[in-house]
mmCIF file of the C-alpha atoms, coordinates in Angstrom:
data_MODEL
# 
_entry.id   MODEL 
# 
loop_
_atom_site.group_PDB 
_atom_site.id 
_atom_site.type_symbol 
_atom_site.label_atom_id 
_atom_site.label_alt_id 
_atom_site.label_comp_id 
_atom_site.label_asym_id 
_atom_site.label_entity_id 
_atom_site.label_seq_id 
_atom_site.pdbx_PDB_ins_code 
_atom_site.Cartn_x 
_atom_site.Cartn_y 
_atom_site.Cartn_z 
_atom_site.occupancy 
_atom_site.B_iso_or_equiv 
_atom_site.pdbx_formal_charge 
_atom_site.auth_seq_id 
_atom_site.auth_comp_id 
_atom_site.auth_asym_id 
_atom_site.auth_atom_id 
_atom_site.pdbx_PDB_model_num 
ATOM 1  C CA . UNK A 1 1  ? -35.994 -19.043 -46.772 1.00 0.00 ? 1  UNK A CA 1 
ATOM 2  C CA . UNK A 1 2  ? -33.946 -21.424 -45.394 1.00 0.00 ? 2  UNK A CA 1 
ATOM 3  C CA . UNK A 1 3  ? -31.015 -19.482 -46.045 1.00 0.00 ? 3  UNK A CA 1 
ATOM 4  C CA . UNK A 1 4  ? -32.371 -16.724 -43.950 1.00 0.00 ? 4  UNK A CA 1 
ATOM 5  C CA . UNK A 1 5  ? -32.834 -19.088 -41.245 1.00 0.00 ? 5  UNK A CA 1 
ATOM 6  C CA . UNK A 1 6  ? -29.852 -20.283 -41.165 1.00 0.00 ? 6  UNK A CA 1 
ATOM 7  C CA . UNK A 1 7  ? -28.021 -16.835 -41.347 1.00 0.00 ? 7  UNK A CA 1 
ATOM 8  C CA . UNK A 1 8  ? -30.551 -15.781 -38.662 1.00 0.00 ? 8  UNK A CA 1 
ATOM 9  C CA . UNK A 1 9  ? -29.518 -18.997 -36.236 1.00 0.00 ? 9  UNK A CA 1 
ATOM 10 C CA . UNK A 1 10 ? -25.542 -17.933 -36.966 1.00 0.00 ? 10 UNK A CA 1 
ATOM 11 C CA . UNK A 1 11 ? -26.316 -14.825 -35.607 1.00 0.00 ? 11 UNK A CA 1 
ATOM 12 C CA . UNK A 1 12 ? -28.560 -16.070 -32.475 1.00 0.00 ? 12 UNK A CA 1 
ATOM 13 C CA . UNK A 1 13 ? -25.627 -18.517 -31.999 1.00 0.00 ? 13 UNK A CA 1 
ATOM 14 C CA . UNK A 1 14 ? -22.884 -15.677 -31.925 1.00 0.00 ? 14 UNK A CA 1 
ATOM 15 C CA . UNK A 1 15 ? -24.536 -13.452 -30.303 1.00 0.00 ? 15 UNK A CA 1 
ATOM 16 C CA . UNK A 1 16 ? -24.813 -15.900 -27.320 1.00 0.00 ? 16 UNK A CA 1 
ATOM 17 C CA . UNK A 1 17 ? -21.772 -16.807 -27.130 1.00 0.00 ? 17 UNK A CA 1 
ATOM 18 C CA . UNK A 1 18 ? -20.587 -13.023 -27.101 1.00 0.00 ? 18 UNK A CA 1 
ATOM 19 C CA . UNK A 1 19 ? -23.440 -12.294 -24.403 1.00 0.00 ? 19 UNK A CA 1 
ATOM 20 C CA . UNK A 1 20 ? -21.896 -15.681 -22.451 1.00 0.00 ? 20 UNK A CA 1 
ATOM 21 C CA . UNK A 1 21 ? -18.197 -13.921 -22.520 1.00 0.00 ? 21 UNK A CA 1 
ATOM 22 C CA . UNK A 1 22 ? -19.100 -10.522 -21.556 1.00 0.00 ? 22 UNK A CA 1 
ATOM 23 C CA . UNK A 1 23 ? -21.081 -12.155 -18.300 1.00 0.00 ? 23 UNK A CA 1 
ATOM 24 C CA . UNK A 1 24 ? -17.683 -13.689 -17.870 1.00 0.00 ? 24 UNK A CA 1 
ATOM 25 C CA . UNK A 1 25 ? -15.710 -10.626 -18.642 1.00 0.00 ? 25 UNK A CA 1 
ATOM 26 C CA . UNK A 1 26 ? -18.353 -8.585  -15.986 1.00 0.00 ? 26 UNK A CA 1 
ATOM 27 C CA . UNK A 1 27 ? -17.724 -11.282 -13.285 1.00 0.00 ? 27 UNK A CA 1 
ATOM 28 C CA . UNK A 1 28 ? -14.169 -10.969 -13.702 1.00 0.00 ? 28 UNK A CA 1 
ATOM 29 C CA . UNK A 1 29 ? -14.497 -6.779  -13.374 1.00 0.00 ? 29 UNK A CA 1 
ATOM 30 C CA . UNK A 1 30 ? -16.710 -7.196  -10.371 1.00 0.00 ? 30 UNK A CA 1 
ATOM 31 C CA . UNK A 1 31 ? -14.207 -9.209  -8.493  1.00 0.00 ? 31 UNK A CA 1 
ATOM 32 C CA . UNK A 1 32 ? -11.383 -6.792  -9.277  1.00 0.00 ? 32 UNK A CA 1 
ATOM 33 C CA . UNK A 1 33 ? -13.578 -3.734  -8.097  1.00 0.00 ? 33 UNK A CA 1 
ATOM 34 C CA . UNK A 1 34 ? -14.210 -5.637  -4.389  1.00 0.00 ? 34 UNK A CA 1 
ATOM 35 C CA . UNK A 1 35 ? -10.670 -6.860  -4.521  1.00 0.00 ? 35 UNK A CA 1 
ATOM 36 C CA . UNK A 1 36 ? -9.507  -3.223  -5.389  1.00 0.00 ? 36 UNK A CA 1 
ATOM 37 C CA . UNK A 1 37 ? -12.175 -1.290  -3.225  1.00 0.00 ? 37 UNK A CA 1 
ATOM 38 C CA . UNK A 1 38 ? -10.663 -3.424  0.086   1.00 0.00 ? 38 UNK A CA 1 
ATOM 39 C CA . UNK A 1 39 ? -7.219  -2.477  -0.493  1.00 0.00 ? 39 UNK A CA 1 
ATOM 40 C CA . UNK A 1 40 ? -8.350  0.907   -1.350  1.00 0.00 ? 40 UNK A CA 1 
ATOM 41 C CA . UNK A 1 41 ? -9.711  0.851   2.452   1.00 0.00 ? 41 UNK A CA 1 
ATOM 42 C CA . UNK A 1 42 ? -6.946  -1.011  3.863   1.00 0.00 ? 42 UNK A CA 1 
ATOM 43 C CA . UNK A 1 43 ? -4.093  1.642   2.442   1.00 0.00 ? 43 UNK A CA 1 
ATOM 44 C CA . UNK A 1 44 ? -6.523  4.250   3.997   1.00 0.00 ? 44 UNK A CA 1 
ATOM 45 C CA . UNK A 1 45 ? -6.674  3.105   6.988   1.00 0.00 ? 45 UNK A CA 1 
ATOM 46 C CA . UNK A 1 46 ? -2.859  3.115   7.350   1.00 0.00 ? 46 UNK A CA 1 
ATOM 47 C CA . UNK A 1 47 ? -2.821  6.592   5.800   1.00 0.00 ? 47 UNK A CA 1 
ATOM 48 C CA . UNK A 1 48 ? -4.744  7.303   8.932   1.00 0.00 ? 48 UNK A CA 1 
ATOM 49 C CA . UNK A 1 49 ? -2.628  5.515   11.234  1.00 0.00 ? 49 UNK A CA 1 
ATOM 50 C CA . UNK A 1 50 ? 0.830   7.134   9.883   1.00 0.00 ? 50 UNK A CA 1 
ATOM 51 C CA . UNK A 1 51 ? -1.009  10.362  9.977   1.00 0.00 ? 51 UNK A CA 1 
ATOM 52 C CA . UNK A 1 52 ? -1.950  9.501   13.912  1.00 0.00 ? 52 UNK A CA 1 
ATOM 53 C CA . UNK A 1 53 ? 1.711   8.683   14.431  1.00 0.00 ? 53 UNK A CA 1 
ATOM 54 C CA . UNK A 1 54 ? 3.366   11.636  12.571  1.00 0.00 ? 54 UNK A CA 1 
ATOM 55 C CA . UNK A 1 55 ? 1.011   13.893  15.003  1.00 0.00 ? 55 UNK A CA 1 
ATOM 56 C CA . UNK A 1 56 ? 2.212   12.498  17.932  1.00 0.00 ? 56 UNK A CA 1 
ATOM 57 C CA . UNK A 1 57 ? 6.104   12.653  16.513  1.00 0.00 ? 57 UNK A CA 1 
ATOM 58 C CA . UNK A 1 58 ? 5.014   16.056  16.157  1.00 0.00 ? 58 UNK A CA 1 
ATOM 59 C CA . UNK A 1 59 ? 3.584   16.628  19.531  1.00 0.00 ? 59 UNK A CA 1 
ATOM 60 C CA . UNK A 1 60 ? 7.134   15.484  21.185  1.00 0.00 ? 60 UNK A CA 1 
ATOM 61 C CA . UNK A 1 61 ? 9.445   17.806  19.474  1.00 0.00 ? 61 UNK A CA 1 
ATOM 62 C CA . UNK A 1 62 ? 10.193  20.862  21.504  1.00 0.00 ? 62 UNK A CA 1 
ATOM 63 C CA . UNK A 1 63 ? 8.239   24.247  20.988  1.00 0.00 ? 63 UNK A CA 1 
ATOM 64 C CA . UNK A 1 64 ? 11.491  27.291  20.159  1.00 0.00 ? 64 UNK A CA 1 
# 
């Protein structure tokens, strides 16, 4: 019985520790994702203004 216990705590005890790095591991991914999600709106927004500018570039050149 003992032996059981003690195989059962070594599990318990890794098991932890594995649930302790993936928390880590999730942190780490939810940073990324804001970090990556504001970029993703910053590099749209200047889509949007190049697009702005090309269309007045556009507007200026001379009709045939």
């Amino acid at each position: 019985m003992d032996n059981d216990l003690a195989a059962l705590e070594q599990r318990l005890s890794t098991l932890l520790a594995h649930t302790r790095s993936l928390r880590v591991a999730n942190e780490t991914l939810r940073s990324e994702l804001a970090q990556m999600q504001a970029r993703n709106r910053e590099l749209a927004l200047r889509v949007q203004q190049a697009s702005v500018r090309l269309d007045a570039l556009l507007a200026r050149i001379p009709a045939e």
